[in-house]
C-alpha positions as CSV (number, residue, x, y, z in Angstrom):
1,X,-44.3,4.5,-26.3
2,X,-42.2,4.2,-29.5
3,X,-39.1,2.1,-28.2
4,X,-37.3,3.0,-31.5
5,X,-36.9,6.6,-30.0
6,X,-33.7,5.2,-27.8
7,X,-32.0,3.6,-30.4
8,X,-30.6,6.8,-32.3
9,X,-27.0,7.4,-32.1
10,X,-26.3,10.4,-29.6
11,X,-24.7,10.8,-26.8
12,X,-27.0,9.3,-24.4
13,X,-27.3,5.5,-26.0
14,X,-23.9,6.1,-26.6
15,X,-23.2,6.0,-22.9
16,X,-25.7,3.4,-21.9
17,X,-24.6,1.0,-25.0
18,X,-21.0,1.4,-23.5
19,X,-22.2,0.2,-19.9
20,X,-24.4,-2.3,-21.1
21,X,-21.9,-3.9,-23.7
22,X,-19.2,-3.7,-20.9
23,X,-21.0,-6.2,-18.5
24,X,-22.2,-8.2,-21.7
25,X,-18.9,-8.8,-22.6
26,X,-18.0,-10.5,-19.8
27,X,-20.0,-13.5,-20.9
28,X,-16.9,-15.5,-21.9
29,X,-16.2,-19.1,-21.4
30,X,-12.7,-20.5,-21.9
31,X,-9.5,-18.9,-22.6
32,X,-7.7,-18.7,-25.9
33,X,-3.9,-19.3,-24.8
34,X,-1.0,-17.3,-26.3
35,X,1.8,-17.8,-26.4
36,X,4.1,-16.8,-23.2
37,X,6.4,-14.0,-23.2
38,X,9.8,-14.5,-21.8
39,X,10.3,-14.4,-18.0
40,X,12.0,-16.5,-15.2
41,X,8.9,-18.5,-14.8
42,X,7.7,-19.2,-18.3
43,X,6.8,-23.4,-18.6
44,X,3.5,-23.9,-17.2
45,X,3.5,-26.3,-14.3
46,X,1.6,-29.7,-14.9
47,X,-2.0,-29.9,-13.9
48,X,-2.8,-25.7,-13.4
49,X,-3.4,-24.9,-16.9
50,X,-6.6,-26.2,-18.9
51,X,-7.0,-25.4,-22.1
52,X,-10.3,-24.9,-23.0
53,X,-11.7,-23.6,-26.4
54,X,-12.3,-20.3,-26.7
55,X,-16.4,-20.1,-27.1
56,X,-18.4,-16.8,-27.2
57,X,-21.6,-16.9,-24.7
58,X,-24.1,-14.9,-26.9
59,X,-27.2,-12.8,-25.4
60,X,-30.2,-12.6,-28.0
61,X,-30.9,-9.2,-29.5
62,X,-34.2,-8.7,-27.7
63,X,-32.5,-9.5,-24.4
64,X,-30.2,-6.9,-24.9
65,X,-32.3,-4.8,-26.3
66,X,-34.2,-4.5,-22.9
67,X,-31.3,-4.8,-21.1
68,X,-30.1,-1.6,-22.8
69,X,-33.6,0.1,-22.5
70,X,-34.4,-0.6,-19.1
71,X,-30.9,1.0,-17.9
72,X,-31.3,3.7,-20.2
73,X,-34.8,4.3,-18.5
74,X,-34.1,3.3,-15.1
75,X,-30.2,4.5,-14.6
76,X,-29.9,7.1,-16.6
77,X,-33.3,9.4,-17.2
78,X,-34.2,8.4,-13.6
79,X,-31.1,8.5,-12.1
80,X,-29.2,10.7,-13.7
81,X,-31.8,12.9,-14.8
82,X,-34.5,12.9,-12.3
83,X,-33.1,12.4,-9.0
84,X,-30.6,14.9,-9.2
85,X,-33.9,17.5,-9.3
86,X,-35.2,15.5,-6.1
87,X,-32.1,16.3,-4.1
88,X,-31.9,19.6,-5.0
89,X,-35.9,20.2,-3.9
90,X,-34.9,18.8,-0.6
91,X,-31.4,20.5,-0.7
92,X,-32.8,24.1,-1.4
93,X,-36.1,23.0,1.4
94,X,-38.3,23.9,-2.3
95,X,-41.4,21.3,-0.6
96,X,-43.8,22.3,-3.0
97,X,-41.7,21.0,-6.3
98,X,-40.9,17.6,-4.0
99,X,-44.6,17.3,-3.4
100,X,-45.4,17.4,-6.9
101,X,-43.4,13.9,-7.7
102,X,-45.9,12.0,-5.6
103,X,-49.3,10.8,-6.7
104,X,-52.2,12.0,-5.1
105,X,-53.3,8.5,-4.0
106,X,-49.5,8.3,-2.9
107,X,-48.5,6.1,0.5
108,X,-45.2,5.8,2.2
109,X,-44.2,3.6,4.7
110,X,-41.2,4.8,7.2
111,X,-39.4,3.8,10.4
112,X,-40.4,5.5,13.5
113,X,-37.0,7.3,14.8
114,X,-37.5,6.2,18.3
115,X,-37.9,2.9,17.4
116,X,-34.4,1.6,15.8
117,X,-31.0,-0.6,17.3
118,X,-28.9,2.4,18.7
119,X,-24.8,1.6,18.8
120,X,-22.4,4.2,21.5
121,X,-18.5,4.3,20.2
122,X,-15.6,6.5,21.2
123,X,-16.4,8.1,18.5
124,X,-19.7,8.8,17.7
125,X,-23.8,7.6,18.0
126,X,-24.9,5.3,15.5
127,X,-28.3,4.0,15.2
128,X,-29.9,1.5,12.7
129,X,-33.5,0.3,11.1
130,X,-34.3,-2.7,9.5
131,X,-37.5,-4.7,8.3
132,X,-37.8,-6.2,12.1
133,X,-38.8,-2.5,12.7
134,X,-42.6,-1.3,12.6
135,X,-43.2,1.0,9.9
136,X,-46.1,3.3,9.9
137,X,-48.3,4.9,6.8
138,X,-48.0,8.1,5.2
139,X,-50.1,10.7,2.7
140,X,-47.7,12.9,0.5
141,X,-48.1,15.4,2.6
142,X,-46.7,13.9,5.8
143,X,-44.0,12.5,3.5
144,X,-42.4,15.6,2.7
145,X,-42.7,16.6,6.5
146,X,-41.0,13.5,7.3
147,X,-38.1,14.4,4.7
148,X,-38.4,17.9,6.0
149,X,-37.7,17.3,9.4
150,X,-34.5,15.4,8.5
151,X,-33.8,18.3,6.1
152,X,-34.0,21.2,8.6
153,X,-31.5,19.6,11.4
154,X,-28.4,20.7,9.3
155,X,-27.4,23.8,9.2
156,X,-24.9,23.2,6.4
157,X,-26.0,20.4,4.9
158,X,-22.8,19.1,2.8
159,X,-24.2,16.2,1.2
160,X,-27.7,15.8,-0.5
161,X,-28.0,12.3,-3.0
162,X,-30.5,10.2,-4.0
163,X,-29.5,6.9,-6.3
164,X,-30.7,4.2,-8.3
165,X,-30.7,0.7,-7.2
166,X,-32.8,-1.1,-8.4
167,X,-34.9,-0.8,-11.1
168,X,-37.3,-2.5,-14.1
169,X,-41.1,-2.6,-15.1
170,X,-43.7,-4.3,-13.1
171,X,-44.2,-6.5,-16.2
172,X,-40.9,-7.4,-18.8
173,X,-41.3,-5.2,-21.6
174,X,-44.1,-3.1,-20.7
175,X,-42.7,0.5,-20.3
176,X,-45.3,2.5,-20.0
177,X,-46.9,0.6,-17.3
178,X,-45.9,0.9,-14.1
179,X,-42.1,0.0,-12.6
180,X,-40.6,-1.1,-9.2
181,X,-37.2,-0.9,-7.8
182,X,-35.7,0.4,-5.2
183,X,-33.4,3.6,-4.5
184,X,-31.4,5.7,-1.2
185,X,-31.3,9.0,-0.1
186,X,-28.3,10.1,1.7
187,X,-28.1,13.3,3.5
188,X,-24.9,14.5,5.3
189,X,-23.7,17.9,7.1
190,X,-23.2,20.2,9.7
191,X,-26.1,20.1,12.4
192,X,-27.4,23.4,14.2
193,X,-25.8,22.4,17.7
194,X,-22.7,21.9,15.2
195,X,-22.7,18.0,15.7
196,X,-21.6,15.9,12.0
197,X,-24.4,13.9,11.3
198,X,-25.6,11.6,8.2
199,X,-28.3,9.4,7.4
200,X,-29.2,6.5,4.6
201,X,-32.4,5.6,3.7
202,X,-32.9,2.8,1.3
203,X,-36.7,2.1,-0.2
204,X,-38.6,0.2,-2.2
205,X,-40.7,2.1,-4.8
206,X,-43.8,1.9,-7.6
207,X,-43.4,4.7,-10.3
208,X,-46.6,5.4,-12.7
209,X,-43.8,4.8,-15.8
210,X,-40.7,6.2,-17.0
211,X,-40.0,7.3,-20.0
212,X,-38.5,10.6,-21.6
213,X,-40.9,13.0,-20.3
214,X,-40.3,11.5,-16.4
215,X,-37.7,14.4,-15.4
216,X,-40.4,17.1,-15.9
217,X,-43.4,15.3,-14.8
218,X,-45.5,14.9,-12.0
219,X,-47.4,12.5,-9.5
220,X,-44.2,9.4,-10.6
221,X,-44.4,8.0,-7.5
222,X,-47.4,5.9,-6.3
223,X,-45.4,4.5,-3.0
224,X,-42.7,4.3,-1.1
225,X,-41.1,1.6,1.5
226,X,-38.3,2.2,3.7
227,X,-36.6,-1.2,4.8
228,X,-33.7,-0.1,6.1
229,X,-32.0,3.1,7.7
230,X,-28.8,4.2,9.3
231,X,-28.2,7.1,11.1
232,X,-25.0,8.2,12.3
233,X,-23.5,11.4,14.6
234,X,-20.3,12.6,15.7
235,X,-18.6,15.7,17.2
236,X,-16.8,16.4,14.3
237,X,-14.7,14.2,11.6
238,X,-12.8,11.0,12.2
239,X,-10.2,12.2,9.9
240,X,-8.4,15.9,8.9
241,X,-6.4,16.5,5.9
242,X,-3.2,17.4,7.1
243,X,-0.9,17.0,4.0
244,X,0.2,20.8,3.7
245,X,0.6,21.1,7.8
246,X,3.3,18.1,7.7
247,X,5.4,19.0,4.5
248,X,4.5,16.1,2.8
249,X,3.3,17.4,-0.5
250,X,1.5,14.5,-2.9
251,X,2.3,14.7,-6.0
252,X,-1.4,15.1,-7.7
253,X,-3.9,13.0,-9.4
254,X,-2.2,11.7,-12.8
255,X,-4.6,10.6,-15.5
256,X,-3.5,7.3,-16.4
257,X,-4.8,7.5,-19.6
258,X,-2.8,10.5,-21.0
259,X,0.6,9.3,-19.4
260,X,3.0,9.1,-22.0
261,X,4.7,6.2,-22.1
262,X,8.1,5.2,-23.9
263,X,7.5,3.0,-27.2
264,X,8.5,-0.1,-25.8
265,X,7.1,0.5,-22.5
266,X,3.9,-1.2,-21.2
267,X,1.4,0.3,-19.1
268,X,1.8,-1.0,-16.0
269,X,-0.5,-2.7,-13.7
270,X,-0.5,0.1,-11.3
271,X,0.9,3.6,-11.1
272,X,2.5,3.9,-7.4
273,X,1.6,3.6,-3.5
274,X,3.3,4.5,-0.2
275,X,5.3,2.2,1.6
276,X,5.9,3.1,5.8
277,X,9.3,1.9,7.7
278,X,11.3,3.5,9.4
279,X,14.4,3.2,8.3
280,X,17.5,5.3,10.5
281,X,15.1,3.4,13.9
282,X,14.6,6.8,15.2
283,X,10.7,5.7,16.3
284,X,9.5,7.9,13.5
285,X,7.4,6.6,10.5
286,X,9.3,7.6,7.2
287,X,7.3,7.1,3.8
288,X,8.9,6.0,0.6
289,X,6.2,7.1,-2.3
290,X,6.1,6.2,-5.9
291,X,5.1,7.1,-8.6
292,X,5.0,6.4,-12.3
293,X,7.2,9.8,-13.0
294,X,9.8,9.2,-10.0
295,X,9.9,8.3,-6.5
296,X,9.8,10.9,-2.7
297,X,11.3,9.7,0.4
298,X,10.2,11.5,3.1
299,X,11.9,11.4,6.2
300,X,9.6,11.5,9.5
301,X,11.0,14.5,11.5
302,X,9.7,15.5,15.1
303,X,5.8,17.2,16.0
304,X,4.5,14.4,13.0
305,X,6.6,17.0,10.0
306,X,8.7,15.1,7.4
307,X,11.1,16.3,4.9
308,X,11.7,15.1,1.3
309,X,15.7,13.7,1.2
310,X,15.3,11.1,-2.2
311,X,18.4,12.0,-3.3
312,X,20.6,12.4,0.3
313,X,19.5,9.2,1.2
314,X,20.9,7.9,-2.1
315,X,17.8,7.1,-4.3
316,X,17.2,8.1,-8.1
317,X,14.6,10.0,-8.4
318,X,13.2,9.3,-11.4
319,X,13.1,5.5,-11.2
320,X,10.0,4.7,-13.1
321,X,9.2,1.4,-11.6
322,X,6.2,2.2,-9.1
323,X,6.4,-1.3,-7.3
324,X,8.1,-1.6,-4.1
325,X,8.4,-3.1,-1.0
326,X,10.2,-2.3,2.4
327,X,12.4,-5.7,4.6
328,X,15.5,-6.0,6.4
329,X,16.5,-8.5,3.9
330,X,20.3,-9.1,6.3
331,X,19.3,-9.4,9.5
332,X,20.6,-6.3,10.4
333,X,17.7,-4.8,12.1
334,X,17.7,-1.5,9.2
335,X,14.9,-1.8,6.6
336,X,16.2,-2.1,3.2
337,X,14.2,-1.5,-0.1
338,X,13.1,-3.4,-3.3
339,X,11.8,-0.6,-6.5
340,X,10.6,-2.0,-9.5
341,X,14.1,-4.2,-10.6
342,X,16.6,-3.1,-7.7
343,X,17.4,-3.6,-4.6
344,X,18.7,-1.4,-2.0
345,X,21.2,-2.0,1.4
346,X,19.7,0.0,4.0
347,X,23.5,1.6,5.5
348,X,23.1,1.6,9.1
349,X,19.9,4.3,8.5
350,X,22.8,6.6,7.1
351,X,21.4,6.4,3.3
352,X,20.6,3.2,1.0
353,X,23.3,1.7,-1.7
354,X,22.1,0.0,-4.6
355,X,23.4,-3.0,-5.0
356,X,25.2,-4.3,-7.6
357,X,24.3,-7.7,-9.9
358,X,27.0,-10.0,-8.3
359,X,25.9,-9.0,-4.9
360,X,21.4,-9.4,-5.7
361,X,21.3,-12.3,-8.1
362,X,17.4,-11.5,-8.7
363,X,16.1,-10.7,-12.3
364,X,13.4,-9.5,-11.3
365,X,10.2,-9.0,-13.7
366,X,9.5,-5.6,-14.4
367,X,5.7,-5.2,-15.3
368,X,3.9,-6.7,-11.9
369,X,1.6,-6.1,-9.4
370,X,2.9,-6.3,-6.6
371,X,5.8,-6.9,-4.2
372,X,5.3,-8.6,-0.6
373,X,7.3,-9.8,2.1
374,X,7.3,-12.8,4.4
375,X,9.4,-15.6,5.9
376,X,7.4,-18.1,4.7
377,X,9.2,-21.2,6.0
378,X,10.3,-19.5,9.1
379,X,13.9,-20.2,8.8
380,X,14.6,-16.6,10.5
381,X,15.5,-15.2,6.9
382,X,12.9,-12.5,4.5
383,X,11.5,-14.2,1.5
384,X,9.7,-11.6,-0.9
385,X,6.9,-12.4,-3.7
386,X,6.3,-11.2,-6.7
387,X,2.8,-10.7,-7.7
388,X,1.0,-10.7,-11.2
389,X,3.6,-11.8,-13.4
390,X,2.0,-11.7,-16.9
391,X,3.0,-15.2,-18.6
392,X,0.3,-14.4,-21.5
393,X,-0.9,-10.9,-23.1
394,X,-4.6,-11.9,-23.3
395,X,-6.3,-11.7,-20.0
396,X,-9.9,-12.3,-20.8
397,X,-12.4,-13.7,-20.0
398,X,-13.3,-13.1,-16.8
399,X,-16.3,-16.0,-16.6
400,X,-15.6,-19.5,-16.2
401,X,-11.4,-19.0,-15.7
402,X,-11.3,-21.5,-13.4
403,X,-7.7,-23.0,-14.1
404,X,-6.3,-20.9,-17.2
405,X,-3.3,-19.0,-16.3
406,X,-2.4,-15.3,-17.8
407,X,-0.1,-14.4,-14.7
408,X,2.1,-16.3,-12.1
409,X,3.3,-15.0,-8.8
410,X,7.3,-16.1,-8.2
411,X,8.3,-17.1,-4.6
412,X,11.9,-16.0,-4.2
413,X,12.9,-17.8,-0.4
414,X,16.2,-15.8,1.3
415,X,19.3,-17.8,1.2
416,X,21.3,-15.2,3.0
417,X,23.3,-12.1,2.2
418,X,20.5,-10.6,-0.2
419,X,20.9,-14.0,-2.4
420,X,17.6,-15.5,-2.9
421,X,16.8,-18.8,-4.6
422,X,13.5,-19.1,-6.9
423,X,11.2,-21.7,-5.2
424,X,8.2,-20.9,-7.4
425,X,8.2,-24.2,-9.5
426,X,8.9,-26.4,-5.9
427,X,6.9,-24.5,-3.6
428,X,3.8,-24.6,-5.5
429,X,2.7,-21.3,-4.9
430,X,2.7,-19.5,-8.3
431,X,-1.0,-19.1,-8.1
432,X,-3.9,-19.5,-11.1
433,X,-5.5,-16.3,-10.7
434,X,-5.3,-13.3,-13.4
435,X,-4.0,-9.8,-13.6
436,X,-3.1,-10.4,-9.6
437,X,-3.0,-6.4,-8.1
438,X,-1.6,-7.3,-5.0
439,X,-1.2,-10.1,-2.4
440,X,-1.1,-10.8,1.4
441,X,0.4,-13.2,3.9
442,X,-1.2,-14.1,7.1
443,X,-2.3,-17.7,9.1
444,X,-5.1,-18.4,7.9
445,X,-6.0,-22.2,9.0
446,X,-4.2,-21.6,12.7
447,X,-0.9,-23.4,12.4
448,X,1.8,-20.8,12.7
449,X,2.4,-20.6,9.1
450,X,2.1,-17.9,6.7
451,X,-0.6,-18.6,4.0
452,X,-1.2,-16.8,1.1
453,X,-4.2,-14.9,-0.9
454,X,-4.2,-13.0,-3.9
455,X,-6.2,-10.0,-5.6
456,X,-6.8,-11.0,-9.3
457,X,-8.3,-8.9,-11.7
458,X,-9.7,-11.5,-14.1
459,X,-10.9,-15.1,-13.0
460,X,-10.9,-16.1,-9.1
461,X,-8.3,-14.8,-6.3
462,X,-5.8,-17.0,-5.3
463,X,-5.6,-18.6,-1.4
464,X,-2.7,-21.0,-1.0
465,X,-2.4,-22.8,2.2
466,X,1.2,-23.4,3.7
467,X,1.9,-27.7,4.2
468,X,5.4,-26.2,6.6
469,X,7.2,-28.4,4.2
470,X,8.6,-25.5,2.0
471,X,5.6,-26.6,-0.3
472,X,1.6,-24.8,-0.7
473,X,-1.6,-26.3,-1.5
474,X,-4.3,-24.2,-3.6
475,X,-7.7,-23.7,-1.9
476,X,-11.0,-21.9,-2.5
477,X,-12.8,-19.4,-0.6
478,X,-16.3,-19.0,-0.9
479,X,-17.5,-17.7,-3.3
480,X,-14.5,-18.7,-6.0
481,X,-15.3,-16.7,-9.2
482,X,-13.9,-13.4,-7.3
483,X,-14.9,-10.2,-8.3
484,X,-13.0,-8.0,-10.3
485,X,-10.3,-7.5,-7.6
486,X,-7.5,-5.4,-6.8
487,X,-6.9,-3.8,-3.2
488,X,-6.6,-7.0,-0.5
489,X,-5.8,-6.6,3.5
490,X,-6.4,-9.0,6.2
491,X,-8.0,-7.5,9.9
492,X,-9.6,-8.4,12.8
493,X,-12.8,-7.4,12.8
494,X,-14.0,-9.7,16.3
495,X,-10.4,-9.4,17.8
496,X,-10.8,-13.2,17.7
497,X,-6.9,-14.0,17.0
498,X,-8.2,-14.6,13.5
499,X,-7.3,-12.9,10.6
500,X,-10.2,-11.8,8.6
501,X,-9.5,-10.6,4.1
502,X,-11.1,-7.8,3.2
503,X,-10.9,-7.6,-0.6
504,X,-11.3,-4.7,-2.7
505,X,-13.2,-5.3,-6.2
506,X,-14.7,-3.1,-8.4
507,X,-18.2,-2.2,-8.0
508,X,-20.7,-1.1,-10.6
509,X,-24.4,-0.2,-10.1
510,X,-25.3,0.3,-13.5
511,X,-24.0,-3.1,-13.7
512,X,-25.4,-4.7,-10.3
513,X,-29.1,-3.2,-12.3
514,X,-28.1,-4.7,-15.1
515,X,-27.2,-8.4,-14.0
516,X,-30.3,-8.3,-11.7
517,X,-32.4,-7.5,-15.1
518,X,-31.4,-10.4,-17.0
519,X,-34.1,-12.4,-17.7
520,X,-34.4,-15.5,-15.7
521,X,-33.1,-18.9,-17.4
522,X,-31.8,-17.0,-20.2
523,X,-28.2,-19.4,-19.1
524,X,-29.4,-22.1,-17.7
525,X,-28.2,-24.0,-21.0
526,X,-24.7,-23.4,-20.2
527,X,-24.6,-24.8,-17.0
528,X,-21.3,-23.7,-14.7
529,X,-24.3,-21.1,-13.2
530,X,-23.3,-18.7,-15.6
531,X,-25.7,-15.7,-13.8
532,X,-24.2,-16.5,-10.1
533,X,-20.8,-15.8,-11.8
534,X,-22.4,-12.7,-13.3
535,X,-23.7,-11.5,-9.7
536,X,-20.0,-12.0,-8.5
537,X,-18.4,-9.4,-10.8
538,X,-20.7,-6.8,-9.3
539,X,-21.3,-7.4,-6.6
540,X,-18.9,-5.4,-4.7
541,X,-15.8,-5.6,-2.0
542,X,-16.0,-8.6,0.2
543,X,-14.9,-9.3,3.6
544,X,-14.5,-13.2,4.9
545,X,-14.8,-13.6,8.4
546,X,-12.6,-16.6,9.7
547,X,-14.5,-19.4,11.7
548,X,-11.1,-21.1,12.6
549,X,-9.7,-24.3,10.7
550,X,-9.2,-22.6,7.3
551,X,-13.0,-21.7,7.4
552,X,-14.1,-18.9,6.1
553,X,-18.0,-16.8,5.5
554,X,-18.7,-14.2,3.2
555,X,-20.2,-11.3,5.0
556,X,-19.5,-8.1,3.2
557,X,-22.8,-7.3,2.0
558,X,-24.5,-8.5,5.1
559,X,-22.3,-5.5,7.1
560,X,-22.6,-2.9,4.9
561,X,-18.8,-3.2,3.4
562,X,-19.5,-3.6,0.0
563,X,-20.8,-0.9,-1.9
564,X,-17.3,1.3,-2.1
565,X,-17.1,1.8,-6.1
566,X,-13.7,0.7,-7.7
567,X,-11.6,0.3,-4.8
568,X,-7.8,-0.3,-5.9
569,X,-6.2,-0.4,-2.5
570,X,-7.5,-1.5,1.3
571,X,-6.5,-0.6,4.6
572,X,-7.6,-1.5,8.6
573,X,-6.5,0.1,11.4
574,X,-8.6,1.2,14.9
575,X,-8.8,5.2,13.6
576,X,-11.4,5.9,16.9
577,X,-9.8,4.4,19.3
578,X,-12.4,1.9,20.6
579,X,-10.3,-1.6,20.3
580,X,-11.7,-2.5,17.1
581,X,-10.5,-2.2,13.2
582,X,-11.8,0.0,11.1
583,X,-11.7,-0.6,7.2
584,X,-10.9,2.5,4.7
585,X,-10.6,1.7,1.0
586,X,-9.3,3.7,-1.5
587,X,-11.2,4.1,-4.7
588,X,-11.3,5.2,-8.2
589,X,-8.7,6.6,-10.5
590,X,-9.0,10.1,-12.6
591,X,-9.4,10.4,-16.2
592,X,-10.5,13.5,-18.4
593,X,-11.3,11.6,-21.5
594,X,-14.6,10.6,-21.9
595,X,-14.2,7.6,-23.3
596,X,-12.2,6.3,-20.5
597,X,-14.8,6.8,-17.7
598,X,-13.5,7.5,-14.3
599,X,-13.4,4.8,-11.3
């Protein structure tokens, strides 16, 4: 093959250069301090900040030359191009155009259905395949019969994908010769006894070659190996869309991208959420929702119908601060409200007042995260945080910031009747972490004291443990380089009396191919493992299971939690019913210009 080929300028290498160069340019060690903007935190406490000199972590040409290649091949005229045609010869049950990608000297290897770990809930039948499993041989024939029989259960069959994984030649640089990797199927639908059903199939492959010819070709594939399967069937959904039936209208996707912003306004870290209370104690959920064009309060009426009443309940519309949080801040049982720089008294759940400078003596920042609530030295009173503070404009790099700080996180502790006092500086709590999205309180180590972890964008999450002395101590969890994170909640999962983080990152495959394909060594010069650091940023969400006394595993991956795509927020609750959490997270954001690529 002539390898020059890919390296005209058209749309295609444009794309794949722009995916490539975005995980290359992670490979940044040190930070270049500017100088900090003006805030009520702005001298750097002694012993967090490191300066370090800003030094540039260069890949050779060739490396990224065949960095670029392979996920040109591999993601994109495999994945993008191929596959698609796969899926739609199983979707449209065309068996002769699927046989036609296989070899004639083609093998699979597949789970036996019967065989399998099988799970009951409330709310459905799951069952599950793994290498422990005996897998049995297959001709290309009895192949497609095996994808056929999955293929004719649904009667509507909703959901028909097969994706990249994994992905390189059998020897570097030889692209013509044969490749290995891996790739899923997922199929998902309506079944003929009208059952919701889906199933995952992940396998390891050997393709003849790819190269620009591969979407049209046939005999690719020389074998197949499935090492793992889930299968899962309900009566119907877990969830319904019931937005139009209760009155609560959204208020649409907004591209981020085109929102116009005032000249002296910078973009903010995020562009709203939903904040539950219930705020006239009536024992109904009301939702305050924000937004970067204005704000909805929607008052929970009876038969789960709510009503918008922003302005009756004595709230601008149009603030344009999407940060919030919800406390009863008095001690008088009603909820008040914190948006973007204001605070409001909650009036006896008749409407909110916004109070005044003489009687809330907070400045607070405007561009942040996050807001968050606790009583974190237990004094009976609300404290509140705020979250991502920037301190610097320049938030790179995201390898190796182990101790360079872009953004604080300011502790304000409740001194009584809505007057707070800044403890950031004394308690030690104003966190090393980057671009923090959003943060969360629980015990983590046992001792009836509200600890701390952050969600940082850039660099390592934060996790400060609480001494009771009105002071924190920083910690690490494993796996301290973080990933890219912005969504954070604590669960569950075991019902142990432990809480357990679930962290939302952002999640790239192109980039997970991309890492894996890096050629062995090629940082070994650099020390501060360099690759593992790499491996973290794509790695996916992450949940950390807590083994008591402040210990905590990483086991994301290992339950099948990870691979979510950008997720900006996270939630757990117990949506079947059956005791335990269940995690949902959010992800993605929408854009219509091309080259700002959606989530």
């Amino acid at each position: 093959m002539n390898r020059k080929s890919i390296s005209k300028p058209n749309f295609l290498n444009t794309a794949i250069c722009t995916i490539v160069s975005g995980i290359l340019c992670l490979l940044v060690i040190g930070c270049d301090l500017s100088t900090p903007v003006e805030g009520p935190f702005t001298d750097t406490p002694e012993t967090d900040v490191e300066t370090e000199s800003a030094e540039t972590l260069a890949i050779p040409e060739d490396d990224a030359k065949y960095l670029q290649d392979v996920e040109h091949f591999g993601g994109f005229v495999l994945g993008d191009l191929t596959f698609p045609k796969i899926a739609a010869a199983i979707e449209n049950e065309e068996w002769d155009t699927l046989t036609n990608f296989f070899a004639d000297d083609f093998q699979a290897e597949t789970f036996r259905w019967s065989d399998g770990q099988e799970q009951l809930t409330n709310f459905g039948k799951f069952r599950t395949w793994n290498e422990e499993n005996k897998t049995y041989r297959m001709l290309p024939d009895e192949f497609v019969s095996y994808i056929r029989e999955l293929r004719e259960q649904y009667s509507e069959l909703m959901r028909c994908s097969i994706q990249v994984m994994q992905m390189a030649p059998e020897t570097r640089g030889k692209f013509d010769e044969p490749w290995q990797g891996s790739f899923k199927i997922f199929l998902a639908g309506r079944t003929h006894v009208n059952s919701i059903s889906q199933y995952t199939l992940r396998f390891n492959c050997r393709l003849a070659k790819i190269d620009e010819q591969t979407p049209n070709a046939n005999g690719i594939f020389l074998s197949v190996g499935c090492f793992s399967a889930e299968y899962a069937t309900a009566a119907d959904f877990l969830l319904e869309d019931i937005t139009a039936k209760t009155g609560m209208t959204s208020l649409g996707l907004r591209d981020n991208w085109k929102h116009s912003y005032e000249e002296d306004q910078k973009r903010p870290f995020i562009t709203g959420g939903i904040y539950a209370n219930d705020f006239n104690q009536d024992g109904i959920t009301d939702f305050l929702v924000t937004d970067l064009d204005g704000l909805f309060f929607y008052v929970g009426l009876p038969e789960g119908r709510f009503q918008e009443q922003t302005i009756q309940l004595g709230l601008q519309r149009f603030i344009k601060d999407p940060v919030a949080c919800v406390g009863d801040f008095n001690n008088d049982t009603y909820e008040d409200l914190i948006i973007g720089q204001s605070a409001y008294v909650n009036e006896q759940g008749k409407r909110f007042r916004k109070l005044n400078d003489k009687e809330f003596n907070v400045e607070l920042t405007r561009i942040k995260g996050a807001l968050t609530v606790v009583d974190f030295d237990n004094d009976g009173l609300l404290d509140f945080m705020e979250v991502g503070i920037i301190l610097k404009e320049d938030m790179l790099p995201y390898i190796n910031r182990v101790k360079s700080q872009s953004t604080a996180n300011y502790l304000w502790r409740n001194i009584g009747n809505f007057k707070f006092e800044d403890v950031t500086e004394k308690s030690k709590a104003v966190g090393l972490g980057t671009g923090a999205f959003s943060a969360v309180w629980f015990d983590a180590n046992g001792d009836q004291l509200p600890d701390y972890m952050s969600a940082c964008e850039f660099g390592k999450n934060d996790f400060y443990i609480n001494n009771g002395d009105g002071t924190f101590t920083q910690t690490d969890l494993p796996g301290v380089h973080g990933g890219l994170s912005m969504g954070i909640t604590v669960t569950d999962i075991d019902n142990d009396g432990l809480g357990d983080p679930y962290v939302g990152n952002m999640y790239s495959k192109a980039g997970e191919r991309i890492v894996a394909n890096i050629r062995p060594g090629l940082y070994d010069e650099y020390g501060d493992n360099i690759q593992e650091q790499l491996e973290e940023i794509v790695s996916g969400n992450e949940l950390y299971h807590n083994k008591g006394n402040g210990e905590f595993e990483r086991i994301g991956r290992q339950v099948g939690v990870n691979d979510v795509g950008w997720a900006y927020g996270t939630g757990a609750a117990d949506l079947d019913g059956d005791g335990y959490p269940d995690i949902y997270a959010p992800v993605g954001f929408q854009s219509v210009d091309s080259s700002r690529p959606d989530g």
